[in-house]
KEFIFI-607387 format. One record per residue (C-alpha): residue number from 0; x, y, z. Coordinates in steps of 0.2 Angstrom, whole numbers, plus 5000, padded with zeros to 4 digits. Example, Ala and Ser with C-alpha at 12.3 -4.5 7.8 and 13.67 -1.06 7.14 Angstrom:
BEGIN
<pt><num>0</num><u>5062</u><v>4978</v><w>5039</w></pt>
<pt><num>1</num><u>5068</u><v>4995</v><w>5036</w></pt>
***
This chain:
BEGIN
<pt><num>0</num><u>5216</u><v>5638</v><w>5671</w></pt>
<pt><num>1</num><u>5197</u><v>5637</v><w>5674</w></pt>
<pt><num>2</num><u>5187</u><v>5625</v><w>5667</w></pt>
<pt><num>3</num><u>5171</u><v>5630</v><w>5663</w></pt>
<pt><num>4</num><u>5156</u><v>5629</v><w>5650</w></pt>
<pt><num>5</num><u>5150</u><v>5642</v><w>5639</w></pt>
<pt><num>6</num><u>5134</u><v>5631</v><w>5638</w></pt>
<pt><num>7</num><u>5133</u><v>5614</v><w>5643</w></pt>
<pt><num>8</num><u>5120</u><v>5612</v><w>5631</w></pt>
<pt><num>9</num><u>5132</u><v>5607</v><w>5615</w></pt>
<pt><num>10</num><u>5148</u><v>5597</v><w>5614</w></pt>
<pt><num>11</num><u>5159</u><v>5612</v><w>5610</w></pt>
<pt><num>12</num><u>5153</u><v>5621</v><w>5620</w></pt>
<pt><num>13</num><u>5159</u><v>5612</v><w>5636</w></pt>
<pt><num>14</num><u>5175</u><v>5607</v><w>5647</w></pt>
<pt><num>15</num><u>5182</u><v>5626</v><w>5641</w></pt>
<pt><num>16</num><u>5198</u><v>5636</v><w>5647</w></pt>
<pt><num>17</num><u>5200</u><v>5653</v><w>5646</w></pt>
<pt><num>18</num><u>5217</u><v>5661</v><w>5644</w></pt>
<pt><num>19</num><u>5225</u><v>5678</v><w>5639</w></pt>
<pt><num>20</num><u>5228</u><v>5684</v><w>5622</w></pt>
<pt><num>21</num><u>5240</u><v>5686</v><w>5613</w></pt>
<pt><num>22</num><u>5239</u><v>5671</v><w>5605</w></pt>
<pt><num>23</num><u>5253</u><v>5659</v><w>5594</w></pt>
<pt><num>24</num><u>5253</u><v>5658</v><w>5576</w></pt>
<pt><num>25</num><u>5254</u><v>5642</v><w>5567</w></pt>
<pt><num>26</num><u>5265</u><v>5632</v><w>5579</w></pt>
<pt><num>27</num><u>5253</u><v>5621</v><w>5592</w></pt>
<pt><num>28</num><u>5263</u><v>5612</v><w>5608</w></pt>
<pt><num>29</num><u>5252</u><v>5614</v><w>5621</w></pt>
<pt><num>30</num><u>5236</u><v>5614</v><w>5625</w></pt>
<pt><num>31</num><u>5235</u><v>5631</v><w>5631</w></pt>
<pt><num>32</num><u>5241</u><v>5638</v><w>5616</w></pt>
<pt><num>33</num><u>5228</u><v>5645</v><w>5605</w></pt>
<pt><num>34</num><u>5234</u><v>5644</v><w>5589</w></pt>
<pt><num>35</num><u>5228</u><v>5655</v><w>5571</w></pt>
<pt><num>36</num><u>5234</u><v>5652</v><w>5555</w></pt>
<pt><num>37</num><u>5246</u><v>5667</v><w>5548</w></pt>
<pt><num>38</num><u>5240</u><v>5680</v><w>5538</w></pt>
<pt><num>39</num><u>5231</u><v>5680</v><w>5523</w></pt>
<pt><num>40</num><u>5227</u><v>5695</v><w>5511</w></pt>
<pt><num>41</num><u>5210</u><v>5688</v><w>5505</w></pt>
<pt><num>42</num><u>5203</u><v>5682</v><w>5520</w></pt>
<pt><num>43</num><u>5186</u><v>5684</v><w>5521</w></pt>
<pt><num>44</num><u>5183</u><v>5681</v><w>5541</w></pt>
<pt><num>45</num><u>5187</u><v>5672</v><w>5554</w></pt>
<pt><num>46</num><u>5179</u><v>5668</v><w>5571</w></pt>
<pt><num>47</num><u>5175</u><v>5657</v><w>5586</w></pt>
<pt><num>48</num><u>5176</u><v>5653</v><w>5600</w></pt>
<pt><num>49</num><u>5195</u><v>5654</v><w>5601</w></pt>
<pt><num>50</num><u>5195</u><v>5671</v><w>5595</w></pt>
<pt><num>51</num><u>5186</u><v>5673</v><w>5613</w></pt>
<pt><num>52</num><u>5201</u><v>5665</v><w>5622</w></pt>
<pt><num>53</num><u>5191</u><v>5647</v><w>5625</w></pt>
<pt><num>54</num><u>5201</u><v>5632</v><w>5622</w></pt>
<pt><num>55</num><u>5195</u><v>5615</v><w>5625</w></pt>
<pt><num>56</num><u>5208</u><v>5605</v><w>5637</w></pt>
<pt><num>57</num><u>5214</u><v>5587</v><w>5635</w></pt>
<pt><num>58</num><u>5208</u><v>5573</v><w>5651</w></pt>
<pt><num>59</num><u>5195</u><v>5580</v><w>5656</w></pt>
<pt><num>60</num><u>5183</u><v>5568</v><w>5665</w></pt>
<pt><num>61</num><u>5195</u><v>5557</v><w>5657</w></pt>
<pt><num>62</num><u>5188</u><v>5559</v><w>5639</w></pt>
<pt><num>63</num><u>5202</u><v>5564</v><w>5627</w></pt>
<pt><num>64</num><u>5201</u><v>5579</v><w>5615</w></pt>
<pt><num>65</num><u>5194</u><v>5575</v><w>5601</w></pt>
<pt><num>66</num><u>5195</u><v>5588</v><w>5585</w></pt>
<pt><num>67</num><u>5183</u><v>5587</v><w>5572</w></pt>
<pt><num>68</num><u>5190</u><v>5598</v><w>5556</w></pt>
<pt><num>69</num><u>5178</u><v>5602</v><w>5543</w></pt>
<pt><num>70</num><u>5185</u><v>5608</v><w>5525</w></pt>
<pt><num>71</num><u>5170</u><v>5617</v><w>5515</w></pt>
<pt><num>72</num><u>5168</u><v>5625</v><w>5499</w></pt>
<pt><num>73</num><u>5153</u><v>5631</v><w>5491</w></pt>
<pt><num>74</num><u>5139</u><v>5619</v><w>5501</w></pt>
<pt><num>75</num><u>5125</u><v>5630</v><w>5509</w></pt>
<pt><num>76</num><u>5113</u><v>5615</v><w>5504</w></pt>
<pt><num>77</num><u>5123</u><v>5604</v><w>5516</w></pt>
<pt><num>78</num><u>5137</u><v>5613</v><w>5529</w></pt>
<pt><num>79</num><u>5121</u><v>5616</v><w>5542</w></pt>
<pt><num>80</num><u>5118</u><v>5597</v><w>5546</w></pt>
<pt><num>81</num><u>5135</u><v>5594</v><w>5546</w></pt>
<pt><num>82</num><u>5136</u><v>5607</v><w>5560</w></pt>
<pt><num>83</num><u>5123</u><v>5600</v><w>5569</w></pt>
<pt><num>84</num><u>5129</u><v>5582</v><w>5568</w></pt>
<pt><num>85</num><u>5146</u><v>5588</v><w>5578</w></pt>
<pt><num>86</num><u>5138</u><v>5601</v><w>5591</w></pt>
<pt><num>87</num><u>5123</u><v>5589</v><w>5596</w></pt>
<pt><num>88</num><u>5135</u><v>5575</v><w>5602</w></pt>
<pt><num>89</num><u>5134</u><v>5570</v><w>5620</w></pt>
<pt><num>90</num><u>5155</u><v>5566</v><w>5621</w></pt>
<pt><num>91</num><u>5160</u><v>5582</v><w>5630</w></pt>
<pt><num>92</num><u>5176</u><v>5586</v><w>5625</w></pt>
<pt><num>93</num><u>5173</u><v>5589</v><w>5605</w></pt>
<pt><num>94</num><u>5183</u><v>5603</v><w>5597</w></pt>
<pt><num>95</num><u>5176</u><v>5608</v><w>5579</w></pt>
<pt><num>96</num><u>5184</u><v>5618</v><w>5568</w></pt>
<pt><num>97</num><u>5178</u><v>5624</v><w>5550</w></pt>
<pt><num>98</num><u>5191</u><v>5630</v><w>5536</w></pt>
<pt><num>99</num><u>5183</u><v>5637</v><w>5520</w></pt>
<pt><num>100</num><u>5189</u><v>5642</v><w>5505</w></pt>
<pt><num>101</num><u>5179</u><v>5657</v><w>5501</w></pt>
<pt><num>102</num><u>5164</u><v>5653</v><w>5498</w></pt>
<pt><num>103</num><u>5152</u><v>5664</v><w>5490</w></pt>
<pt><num>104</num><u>5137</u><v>5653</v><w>5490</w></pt>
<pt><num>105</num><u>5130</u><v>5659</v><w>5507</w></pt>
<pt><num>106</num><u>5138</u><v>5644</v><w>5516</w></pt>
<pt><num>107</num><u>5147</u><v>5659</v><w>5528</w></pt>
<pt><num>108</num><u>5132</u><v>5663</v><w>5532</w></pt>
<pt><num>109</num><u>5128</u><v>5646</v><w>5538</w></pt>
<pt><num>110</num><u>5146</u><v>5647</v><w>5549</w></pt>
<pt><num>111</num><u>5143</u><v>5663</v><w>5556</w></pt>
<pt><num>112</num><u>5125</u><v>5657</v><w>5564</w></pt>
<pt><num>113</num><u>5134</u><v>5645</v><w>5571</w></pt>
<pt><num>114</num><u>5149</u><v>5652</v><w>5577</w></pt>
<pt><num>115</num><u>5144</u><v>5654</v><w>5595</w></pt>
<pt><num>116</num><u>5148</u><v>5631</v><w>5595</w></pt>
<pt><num>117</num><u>5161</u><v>5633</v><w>5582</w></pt>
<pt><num>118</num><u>5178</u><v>5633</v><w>5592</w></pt>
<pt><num>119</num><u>5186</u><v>5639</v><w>5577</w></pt>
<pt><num>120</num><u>5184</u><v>5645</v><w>5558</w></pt>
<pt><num>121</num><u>5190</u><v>5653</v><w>5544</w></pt>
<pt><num>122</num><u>5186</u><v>5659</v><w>5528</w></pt>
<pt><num>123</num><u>5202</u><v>5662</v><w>5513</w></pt>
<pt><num>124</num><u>5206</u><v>5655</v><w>5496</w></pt>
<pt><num>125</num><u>5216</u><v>5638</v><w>5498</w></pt>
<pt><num>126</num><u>5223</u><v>5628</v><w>5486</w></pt>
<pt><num>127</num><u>5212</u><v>5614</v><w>5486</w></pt>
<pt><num>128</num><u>5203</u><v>5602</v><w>5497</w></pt>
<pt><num>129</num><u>5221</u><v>5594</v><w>5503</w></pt>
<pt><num>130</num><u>5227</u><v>5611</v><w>5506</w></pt>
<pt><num>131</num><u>5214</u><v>5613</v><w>5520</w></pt>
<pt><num>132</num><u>5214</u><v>5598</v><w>5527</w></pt>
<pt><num>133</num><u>5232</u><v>5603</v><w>5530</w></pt>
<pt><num>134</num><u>5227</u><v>5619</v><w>5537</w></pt>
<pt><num>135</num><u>5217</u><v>5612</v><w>5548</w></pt>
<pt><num>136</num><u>5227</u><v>5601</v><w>5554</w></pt>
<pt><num>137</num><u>5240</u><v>5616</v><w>5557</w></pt>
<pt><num>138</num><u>5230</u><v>5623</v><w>5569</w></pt>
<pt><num>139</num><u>5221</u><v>5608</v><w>5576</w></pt>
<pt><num>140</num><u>5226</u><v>5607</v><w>5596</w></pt>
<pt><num>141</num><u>5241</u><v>5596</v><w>5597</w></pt>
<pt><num>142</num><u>5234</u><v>5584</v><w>5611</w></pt>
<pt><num>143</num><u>5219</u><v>5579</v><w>5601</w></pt>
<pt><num>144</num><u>5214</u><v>5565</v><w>5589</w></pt>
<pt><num>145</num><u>5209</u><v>5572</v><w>5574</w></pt>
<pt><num>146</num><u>5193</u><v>5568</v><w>5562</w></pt>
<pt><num>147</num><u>5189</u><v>5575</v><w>5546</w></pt>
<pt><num>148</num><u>5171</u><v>5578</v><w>5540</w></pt>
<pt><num>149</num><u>5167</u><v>5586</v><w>5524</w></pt>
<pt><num>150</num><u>5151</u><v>5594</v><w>5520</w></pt>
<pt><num>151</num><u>5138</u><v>5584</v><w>5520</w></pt>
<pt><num>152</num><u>5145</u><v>5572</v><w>5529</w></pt>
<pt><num>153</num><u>5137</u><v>5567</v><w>5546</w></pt>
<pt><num>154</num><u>5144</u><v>5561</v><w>5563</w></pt>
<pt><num>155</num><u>5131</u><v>5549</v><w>5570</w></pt>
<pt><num>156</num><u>5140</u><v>5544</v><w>5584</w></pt>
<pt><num>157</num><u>5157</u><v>5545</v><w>5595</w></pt>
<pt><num>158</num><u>5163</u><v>5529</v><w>5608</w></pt>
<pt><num>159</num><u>5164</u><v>5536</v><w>5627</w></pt>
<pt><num>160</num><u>5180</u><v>5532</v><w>5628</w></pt>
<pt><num>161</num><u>5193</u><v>5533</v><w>5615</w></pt>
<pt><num>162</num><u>5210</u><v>5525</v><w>5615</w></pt>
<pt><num>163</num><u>5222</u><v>5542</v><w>5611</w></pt>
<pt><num>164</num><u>5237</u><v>5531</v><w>5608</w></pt>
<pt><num>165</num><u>5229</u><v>5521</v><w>5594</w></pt>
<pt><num>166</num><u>5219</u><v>5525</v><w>5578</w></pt>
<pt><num>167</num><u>5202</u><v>5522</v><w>5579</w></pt>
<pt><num>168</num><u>5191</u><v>5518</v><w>5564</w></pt>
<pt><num>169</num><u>5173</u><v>5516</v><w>5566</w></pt>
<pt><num>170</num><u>5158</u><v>5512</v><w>5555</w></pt>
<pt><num>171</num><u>5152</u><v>5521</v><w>5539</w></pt>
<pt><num>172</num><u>5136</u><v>5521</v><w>5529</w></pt>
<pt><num>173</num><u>5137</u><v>5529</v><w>5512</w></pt>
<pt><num>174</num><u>5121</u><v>5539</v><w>5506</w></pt>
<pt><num>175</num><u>5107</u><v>5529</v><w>5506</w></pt>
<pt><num>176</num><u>5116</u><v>5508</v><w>5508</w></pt>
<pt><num>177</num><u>5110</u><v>5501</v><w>5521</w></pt>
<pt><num>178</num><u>5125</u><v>5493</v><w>5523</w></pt>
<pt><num>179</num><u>5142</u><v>5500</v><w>5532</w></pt>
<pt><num>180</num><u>5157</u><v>5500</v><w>5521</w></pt>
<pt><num>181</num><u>5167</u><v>5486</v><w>5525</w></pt>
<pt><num>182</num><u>5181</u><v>5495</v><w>5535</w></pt>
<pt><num>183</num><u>5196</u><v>5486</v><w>5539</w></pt>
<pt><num>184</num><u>5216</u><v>5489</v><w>5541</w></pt>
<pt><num>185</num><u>5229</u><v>5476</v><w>5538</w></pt>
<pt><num>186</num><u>5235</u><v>5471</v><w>5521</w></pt>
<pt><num>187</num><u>5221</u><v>5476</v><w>5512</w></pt>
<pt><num>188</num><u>5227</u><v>5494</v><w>5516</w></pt>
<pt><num>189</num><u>5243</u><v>5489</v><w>5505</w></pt>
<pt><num>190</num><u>5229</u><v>5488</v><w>5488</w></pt>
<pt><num>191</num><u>5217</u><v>5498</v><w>5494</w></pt>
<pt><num>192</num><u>5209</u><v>5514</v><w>5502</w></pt>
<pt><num>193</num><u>5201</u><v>5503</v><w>5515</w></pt>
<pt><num>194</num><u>5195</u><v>5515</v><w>5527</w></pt>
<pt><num>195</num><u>5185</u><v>5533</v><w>5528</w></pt>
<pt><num>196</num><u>5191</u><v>5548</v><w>5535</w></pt>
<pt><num>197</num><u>5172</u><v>5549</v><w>5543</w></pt>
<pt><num>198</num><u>5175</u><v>5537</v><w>5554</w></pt>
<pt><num>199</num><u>5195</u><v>5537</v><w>5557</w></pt>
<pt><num>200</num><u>5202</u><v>5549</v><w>5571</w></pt>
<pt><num>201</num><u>5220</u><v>5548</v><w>5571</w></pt>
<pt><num>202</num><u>5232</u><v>5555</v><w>5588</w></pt>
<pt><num>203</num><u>5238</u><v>5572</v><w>5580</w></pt>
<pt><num>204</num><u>5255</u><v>5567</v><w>5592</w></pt>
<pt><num>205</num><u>5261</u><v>5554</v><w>5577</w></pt>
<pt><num>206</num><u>5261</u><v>5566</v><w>5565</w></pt>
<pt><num>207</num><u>5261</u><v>5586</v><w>5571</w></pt>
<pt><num>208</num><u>5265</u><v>5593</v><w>5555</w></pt>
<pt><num>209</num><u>5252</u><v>5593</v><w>5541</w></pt>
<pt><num>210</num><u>5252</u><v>5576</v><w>5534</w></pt>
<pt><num>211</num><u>5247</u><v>5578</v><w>5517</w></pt>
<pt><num>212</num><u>5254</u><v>5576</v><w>5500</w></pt>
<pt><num>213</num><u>5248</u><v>5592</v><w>5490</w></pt>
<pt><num>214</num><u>5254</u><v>5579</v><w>5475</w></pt>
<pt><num>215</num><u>5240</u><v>5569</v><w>5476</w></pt>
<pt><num>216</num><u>5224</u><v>5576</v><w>5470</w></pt>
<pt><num>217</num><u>5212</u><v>5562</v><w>5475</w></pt>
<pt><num>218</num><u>5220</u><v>5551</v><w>5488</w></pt>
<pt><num>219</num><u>5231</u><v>5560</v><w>5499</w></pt>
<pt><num>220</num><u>5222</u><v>5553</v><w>5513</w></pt>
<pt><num>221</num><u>5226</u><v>5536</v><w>5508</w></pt>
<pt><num>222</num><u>5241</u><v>5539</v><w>5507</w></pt>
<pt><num>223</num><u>5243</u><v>5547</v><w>5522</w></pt>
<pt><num>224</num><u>5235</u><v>5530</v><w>5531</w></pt>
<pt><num>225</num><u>5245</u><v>5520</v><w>5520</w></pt>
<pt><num>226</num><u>5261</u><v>5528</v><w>5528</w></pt>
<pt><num>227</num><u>5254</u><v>5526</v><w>5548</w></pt>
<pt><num>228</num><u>5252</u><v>5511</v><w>5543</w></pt>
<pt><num>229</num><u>5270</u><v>5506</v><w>5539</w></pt>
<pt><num>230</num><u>5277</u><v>5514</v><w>5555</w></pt>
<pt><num>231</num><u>5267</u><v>5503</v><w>5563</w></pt>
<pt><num>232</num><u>5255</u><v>5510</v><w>5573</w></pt>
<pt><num>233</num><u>5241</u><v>5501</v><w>5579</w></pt>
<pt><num>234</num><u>5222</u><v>5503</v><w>5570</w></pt>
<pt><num>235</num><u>5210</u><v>5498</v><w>5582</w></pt>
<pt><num>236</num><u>5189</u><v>5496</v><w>5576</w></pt>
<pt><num>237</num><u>5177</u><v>5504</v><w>5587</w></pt>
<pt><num>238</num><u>5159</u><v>5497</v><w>5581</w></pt>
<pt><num>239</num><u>5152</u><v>5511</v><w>5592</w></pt>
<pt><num>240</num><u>5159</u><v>5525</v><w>5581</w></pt>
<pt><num>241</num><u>5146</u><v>5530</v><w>5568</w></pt>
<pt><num>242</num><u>5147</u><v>5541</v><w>5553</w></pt>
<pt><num>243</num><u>5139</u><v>5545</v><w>5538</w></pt>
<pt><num>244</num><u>5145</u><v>5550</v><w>5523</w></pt>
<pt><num>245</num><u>5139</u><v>5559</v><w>5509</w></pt>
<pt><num>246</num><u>5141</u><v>5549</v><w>5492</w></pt>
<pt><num>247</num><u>5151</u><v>5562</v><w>5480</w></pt>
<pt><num>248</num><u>5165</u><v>5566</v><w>5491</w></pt>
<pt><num>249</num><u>5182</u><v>5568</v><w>5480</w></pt>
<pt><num>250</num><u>5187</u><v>5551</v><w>5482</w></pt>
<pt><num>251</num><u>5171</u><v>5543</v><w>5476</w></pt>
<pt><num>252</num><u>5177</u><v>5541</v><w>5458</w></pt>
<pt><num>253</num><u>5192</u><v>5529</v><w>5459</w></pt>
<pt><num>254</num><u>5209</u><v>5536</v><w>5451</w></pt>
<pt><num>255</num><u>5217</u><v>5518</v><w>5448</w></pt>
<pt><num>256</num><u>5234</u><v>5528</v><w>5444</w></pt>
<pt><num>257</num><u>5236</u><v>5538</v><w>5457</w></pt>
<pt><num>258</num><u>5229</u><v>5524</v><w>5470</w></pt>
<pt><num>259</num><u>5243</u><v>5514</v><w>5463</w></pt>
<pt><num>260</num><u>5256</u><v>5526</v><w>5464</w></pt>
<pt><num>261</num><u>5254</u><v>5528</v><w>5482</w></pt>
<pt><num>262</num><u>5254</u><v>5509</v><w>5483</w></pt>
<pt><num>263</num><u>5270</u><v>5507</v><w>5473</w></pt>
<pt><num>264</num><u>5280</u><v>5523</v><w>5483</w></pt>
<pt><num>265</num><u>5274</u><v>5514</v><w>5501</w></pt>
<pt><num>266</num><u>5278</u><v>5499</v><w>5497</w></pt>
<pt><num>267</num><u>5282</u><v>5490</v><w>5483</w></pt>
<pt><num>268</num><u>5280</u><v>5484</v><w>5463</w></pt>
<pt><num>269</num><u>5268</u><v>5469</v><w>5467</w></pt>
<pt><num>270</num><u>5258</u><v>5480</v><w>5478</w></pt>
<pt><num>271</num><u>5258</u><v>5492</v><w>5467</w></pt>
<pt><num>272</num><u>5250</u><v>5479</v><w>5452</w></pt>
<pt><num>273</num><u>5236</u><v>5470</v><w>5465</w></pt>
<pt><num>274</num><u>5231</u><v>5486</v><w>5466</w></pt>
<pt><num>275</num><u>5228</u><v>5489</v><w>5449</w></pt>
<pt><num>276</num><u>5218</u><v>5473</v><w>5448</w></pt>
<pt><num>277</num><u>5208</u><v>5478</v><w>5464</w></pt>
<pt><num>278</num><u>5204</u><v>5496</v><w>5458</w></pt>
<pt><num>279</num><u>5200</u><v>5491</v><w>5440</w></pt>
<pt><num>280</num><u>5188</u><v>5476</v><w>5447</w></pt>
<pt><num>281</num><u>5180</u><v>5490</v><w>5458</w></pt>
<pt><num>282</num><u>5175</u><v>5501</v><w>5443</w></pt>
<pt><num>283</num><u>5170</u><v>5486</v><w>5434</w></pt>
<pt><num>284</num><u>5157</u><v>5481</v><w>5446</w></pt>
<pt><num>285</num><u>5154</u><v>5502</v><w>5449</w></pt>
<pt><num>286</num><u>5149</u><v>5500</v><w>5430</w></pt>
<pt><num>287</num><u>5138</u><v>5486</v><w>5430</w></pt>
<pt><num>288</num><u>5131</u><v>5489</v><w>5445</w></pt>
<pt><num>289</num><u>5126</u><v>5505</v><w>5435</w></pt>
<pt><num>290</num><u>5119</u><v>5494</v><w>5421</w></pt>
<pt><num>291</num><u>5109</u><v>5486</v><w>5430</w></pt>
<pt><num>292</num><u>5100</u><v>5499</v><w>5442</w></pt>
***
């Protein structure tokens, strides 16, 4: 295969391979395989720059492939700087793909000027916002790490070199703190939803099948680190990974039950009570916090 770029003017749009159609559905092995989800009765489009035959190849100048999945809803106000945020990094090797849900707010609209740097989107009824990240994930290229950025949410800023056998977490700033969260991994992750997907690229090679827990309505990605985490596989911090996030993502009011049922099916009883203790605390402080502003 040839490598070449569509435009060397966007992260997505570079370090491309063409090959032949057809193409495989569903099932991702290689690299060279571009992969579309199976059919669906009320899809309302797709498009790309797969569905051009471009696919974005692993090692190139050394940088691994890295997959930025984007799961949209309704948010024309917010999907375009998003977009932007993905296309205008300088890493090279960036593969972005958008799956919506149907939206009918003009945020397809939004897609489809873009769709020229998109690698891959699709528009179709899901059953939820765990459901595409699933999805997603599906049809994610196998060799990549894999990043999830909801709408809204912003990617300030990717290392130039990235470890593909590790995951790497970065920093987060949360609407207008100053402040990044306090990221970390470790036995806080036991209690706690430590870390932000915004900054958190996992190796699609630990887990090729879509990782989450339909079960779980608020913290299946929690739960999903949580379960990384006991295989033990290394979390490495990368200060030099930047993201923002947008402040009313699903998980920004805590669910102390489900968070502790997760704790308690990973690990164990005790666990399972800090946690409860931890995640009440948190909405105490949320609370007076509150109060006081």
């Amino acid at each position: 295969m040839t490598i070449q770029s569509v435009s060397a003017e966007y992260s997505t749009t570079r370090n491309l391979s063409k090959v032949k159609l057809p193409v495989q559905s569903m099932l991702n092995t290689t690299s060279e395989l571009l992969v579309f989800p199976p059919p669906h009765s009320k899809r309302l489009g797709a498009g790309g720059l797969r569905q051009q035959g471009y696919v974005k190849s692993n090692g190139v100048d050394g940088n691994l492939l890295i997959t930025v999945l984007t799961v949209v809803f309704n948010a024309v106000d917010s999907i375009e700087d998003t977009i932007l945020s993905v296309i205008n990094q300088s890493y090279d090797n960036v593969e972005f793909i958008i799956i919506d849900g149907g939206s009918t707010d003009g945020t397809l609209d939004v897609i489809r000027k873009y769709e020229h740097v998109i690698n891959y989107w699709i528009s179709e009824p899901d059953g939820g916002i765990y459901d595409a990240m699933n999805k997603g994930w599906a049809v994610s290229s196998s060799n990549s790490s894999i990043l999830f950025m909801g709408a809204g949410d912003r990617l300030l800023k990717l290392p130039d070199h990235i470890d593909g056998d590790k995951i790497v977490y970065g920093n987060v700033r949360i609407g207008q703190a100053i402040k990044y969260y306090p990221s970390s991994n470790g036995w806080r992750l036991k209690i706690g939803n430590t870390l932000h997907h915004q900054a958190l690229l996992v190796p699609k090679k630990l887990h090729l099948n879509p990782p989450f827990n339909l079960a779980y309505k608020v913290y299946a990605d929690f739960d999903f680190n949580q379960r990384l985490y006991k295989l033990g596989y290394p979390f490495v911090f990368n200060p030099d990974f930047i993201s923002y996030a947008a402040p009313d993502g699903v998980s920004a009011n805590l669910n102390i039950k489900e968070m502790a049922k997760i704790v308690l099916r990973n690990f164990s009883v005790f666990h399972a009570f800090i946690s409860v203790v931890y995640g009440t605390y948190q909405v105490s402080k949320i609370k007076i916090n509150k109060l006081i502003n």
